[in-house]
NUKEGU-441172 format. One line per 3 residues: for each residue x, y, z of C-alpha. Coordinates in steps of 0.001 Angstrom, whole numbers, plus 500000, padded with zeros to 6 digits. Layout:
% residues N
X,Y,Z  ...
//
This chain:
% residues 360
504613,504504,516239  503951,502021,513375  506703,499345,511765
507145,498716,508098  509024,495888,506426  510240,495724,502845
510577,492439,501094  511861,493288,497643  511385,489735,496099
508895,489135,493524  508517,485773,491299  507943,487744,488099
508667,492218,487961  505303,493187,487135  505846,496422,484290
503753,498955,486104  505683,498803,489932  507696,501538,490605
508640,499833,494431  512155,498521,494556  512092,494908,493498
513841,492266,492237  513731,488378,491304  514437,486824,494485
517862,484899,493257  520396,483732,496305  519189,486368,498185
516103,485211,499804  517854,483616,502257  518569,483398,505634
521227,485730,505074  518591,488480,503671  516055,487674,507529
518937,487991,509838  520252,491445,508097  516612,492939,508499
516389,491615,512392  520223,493375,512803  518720,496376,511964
515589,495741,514020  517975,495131,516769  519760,498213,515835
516752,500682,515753  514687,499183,518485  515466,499581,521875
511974,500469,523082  510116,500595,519873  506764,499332,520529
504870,499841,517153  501012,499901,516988  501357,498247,513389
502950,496555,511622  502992,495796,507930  505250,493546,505841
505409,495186,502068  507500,494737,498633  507730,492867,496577
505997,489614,497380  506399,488779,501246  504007,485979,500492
506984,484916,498594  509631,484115,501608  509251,480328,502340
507908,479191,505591  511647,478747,507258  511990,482678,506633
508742,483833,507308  508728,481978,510945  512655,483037,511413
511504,487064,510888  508156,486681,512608  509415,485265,515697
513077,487577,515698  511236,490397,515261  509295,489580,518486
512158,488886,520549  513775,492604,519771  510979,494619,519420
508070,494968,521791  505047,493903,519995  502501,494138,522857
500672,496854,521761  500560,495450,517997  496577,496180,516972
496757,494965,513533  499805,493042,511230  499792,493286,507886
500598,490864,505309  501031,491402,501693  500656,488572,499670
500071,487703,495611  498029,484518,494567  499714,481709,493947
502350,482253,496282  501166,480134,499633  499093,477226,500730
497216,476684,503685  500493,476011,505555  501993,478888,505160
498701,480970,505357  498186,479280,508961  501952,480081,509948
501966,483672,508987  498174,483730,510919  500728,481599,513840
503032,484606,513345  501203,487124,514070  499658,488721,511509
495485,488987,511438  495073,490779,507821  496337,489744,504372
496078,492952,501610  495912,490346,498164  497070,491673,495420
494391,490716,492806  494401,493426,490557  491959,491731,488540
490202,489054,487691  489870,489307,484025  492845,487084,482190
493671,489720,479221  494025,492156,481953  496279,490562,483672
498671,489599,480592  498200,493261,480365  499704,493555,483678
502622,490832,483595  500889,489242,486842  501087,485380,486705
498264,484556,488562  494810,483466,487001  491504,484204,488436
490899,480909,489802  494176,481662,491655  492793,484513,493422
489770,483105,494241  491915,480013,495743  493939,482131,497357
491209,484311,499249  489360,481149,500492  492877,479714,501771
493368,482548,503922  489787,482035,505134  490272,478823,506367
493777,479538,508157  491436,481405,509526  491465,485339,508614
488982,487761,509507  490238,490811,507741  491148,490493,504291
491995,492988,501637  491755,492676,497558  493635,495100,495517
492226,496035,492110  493605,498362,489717  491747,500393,487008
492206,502587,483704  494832,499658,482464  494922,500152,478752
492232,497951,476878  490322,497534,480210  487045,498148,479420
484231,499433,481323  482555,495969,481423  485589,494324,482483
486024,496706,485165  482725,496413,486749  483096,492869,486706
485757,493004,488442  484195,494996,490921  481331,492047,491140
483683,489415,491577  485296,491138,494299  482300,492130,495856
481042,488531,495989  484153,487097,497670  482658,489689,500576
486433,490977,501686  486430,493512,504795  488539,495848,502559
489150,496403,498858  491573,498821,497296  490866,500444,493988
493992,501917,492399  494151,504212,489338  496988,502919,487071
499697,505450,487513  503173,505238,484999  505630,505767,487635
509494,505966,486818  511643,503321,486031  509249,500986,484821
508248,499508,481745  504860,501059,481515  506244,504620,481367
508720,504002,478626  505981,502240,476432  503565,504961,477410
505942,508041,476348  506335,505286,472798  502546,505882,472650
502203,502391,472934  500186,502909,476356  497466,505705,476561
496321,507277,479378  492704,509380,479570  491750,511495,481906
488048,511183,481634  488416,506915,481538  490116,507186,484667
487250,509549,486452  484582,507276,485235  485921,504174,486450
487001,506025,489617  483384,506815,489796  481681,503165,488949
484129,502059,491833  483022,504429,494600  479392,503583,493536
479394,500079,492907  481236,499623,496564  478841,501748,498369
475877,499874,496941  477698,496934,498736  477885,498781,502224
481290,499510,501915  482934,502855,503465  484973,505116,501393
487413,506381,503465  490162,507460,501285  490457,508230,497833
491611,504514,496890  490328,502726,499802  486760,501034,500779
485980,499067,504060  483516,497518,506036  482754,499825,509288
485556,499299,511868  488063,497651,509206  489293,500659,508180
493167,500006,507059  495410,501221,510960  498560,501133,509205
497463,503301,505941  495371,505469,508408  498253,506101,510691
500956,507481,507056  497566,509506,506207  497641,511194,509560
501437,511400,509627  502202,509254,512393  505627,508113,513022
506835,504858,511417  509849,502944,511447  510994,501370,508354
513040,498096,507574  514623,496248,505001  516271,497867,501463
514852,500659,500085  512387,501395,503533  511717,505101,504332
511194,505893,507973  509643,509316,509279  510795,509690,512906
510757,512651,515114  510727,515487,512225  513609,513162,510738
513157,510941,507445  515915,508379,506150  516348,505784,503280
518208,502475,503089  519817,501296,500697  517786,500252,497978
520701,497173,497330  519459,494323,499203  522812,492800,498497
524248,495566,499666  522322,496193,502663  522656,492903,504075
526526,493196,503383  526291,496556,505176  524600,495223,508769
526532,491610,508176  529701,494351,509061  527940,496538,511589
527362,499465,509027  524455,501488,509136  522466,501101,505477
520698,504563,505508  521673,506818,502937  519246,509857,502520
518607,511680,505463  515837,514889,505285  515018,517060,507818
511276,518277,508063  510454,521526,508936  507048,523062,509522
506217,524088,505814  507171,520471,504190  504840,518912,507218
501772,521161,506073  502279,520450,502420  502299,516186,503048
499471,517080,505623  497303,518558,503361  498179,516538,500567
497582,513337,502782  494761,514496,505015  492564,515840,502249
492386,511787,500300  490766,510912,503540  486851,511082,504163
487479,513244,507025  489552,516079,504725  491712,518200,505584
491907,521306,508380  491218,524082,506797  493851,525970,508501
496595,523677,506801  495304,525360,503428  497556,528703,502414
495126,530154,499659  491693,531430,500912  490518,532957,497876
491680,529086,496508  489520,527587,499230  486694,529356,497961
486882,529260,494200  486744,525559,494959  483894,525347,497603
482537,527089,494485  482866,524545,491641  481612,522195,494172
484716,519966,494574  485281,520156,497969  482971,521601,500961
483818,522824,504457  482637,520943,507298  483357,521782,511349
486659,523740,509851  487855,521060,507588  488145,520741,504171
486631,517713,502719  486189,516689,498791  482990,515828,497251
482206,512975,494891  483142,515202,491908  486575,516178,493782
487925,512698,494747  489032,512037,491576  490413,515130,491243
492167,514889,494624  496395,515610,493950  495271,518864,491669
492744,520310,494277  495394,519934,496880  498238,521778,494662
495800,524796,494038  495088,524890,498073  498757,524579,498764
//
């Protein structure tokens, strides 16, 4: 089992984030900790996750009061002894070395930074309010509170990102020698900004742009010794993401906090994505999930496959429903089969989400 945490706050809503989010207002408060260790305290008697990983939002953002409040309640109601790796997510500019050492106090031995890049037009591009020198800060804070796996998150095919700027982006990441960086194709999700200036045509998108850079990425990383083990995500051997690995697999994992999915025992649920609301709902004793879904065995192979097949280990084949689709693409030379698993090429990474809906 594996625990999640959603901290909707964010200084500034970044245009492209489709994650429920908000400005952090009154609610960042103790108010907003002790509803999220209620429903820890609710959901687990006898949870003993094998990860955990605080998301949003910014939880970089909570101030130190919070952040040592939530670390240490969620140690006295859930059983954390068999915790192999705690994630942090964090933004530049939003910590010091005091509260990098006090979330390192907490608990948690890996930070995922959320760089994006380290080009300043880019960034405007991206709303983010961080400059490079701020990341670069930032990552050599958390190495001296003393953090042995780090993560930088970079994003590509951003409109007016060049090819130059993205490979020096790469570089610069590269250089800061991070156990783990995440390259993410720009994706207009709903309810955002982006999409409604893409569908204005003020925002392209390109197909082949986002294939090359996908491309320059996967080399440029595994010049540096870096594994590629899933479609978005490079790592030195043996710091492989645990969390990410475990939702690939499709492990069970609790979730907390507004707007948190959980996947439990064939069962999925939502919470309210209101964090007002939510903490009003556990401040009363009332359960915030909303959405309930039921898995059955067909739903399970489709997010299997889907899931499995991002991965450098693929997919089994047996998870596939169309043969004569398995071979017509072991043909164009997108995906082979290895020891009865189904495993994409170089070519058929990038194409990874239509390969899987032809083998579905």
């Amino acid at each position: 089992m594996h625990l999640y945490l959603h901290i909707p706050f964010c200084r500034r809503i970044c245009p492209y984030c489709g994650f429920y989010k908000h400005t952090p207002g009154k609610l960042a408060n103790r108010a907003f900790v002790d509803a999220v260790l209620a429903e820890a305290e609710l959901r687990g008697s006898g949870f003993a996750p094998r990860t955990v990983f605080f998301g949003g939002g910014t939880p970089s953002l909570l101030s130190p009061a919070l952040l040592r409040r939530l670390m240490s309640g969620l140690a006295q109601r859930l059983d954390l002894s068999q915790v192999e790796e705690w994630t942090v997510e964090a933004n530049p500019a939003t910590f010091d070395a005091a509260k990098a050492e006090l979330l390192r106090e907490g608990g948690a031995d890996r930070i995922s930074l959320g760089v994006q890049s380290f080009e300043p037009d880019v960034l405007a591009t991206l709303g983010r309010d961080h400059s490079p020198a701020d990341a670069e800060a930032a990552f050599h804070t958390l190495r001296g509170a003393g953090f042995a796996n780090l993560s930088i998150d970079l994003m590509f095919s951003i409109p007016g990102q060049s090819r130059a700027h993205w490979l020096a982006d790469l570089d610069r990441a590269v250089a800061l020698a991070p156990e783990h960086v995440s390259a993410y194709n720009l994706t207009y999700e709903e309810d955002t900004e982006f999409l409604d200036r893409h569908r204005q045509g003020e925002l392209d998108s390109d197909e082949d742009r986002d294939a090359e850079l996908f491309h320059l990425a996967a080399d440029r990383l595994a010049a540096a010794d870096y594994l590629h083990y899933e479609i978005s995500n490079y790592a030195r051997p043996g710091f492989e993401s645990k969390h990410n690995r475990a939702y690939w697999s499709g492990a069970d994992y609790l979730g907390l906090g507004p707007g948190a999915v959980s996947t439990l025992d064939g069962r999925r649920w939502r919470n309210l994505p209101d964090t007002a609301g939510y903490v009003r709902a556990l401040d009363a004793g009332i359960d915030p999930r909303i959405e309930f879904e039921t898995l059955g065995a067909e739903e399970r192979r489709l997010e299997a496959l889907a899931m499995q097949l991002r991965t450098r280990e693929g997919a089994p084949r047996e998870l596939a429903a169309d043969e004569d689709a398995v071979a017509r693409l072991a043909g164009t030379g997108w995906i082979e089969l290895r020891g009865g698993r189904i495993v994409l090429t170089r070519e058929g990474k990038a194409l990874a989400d239509p390969i899987a809906a032809q083998l579905a």
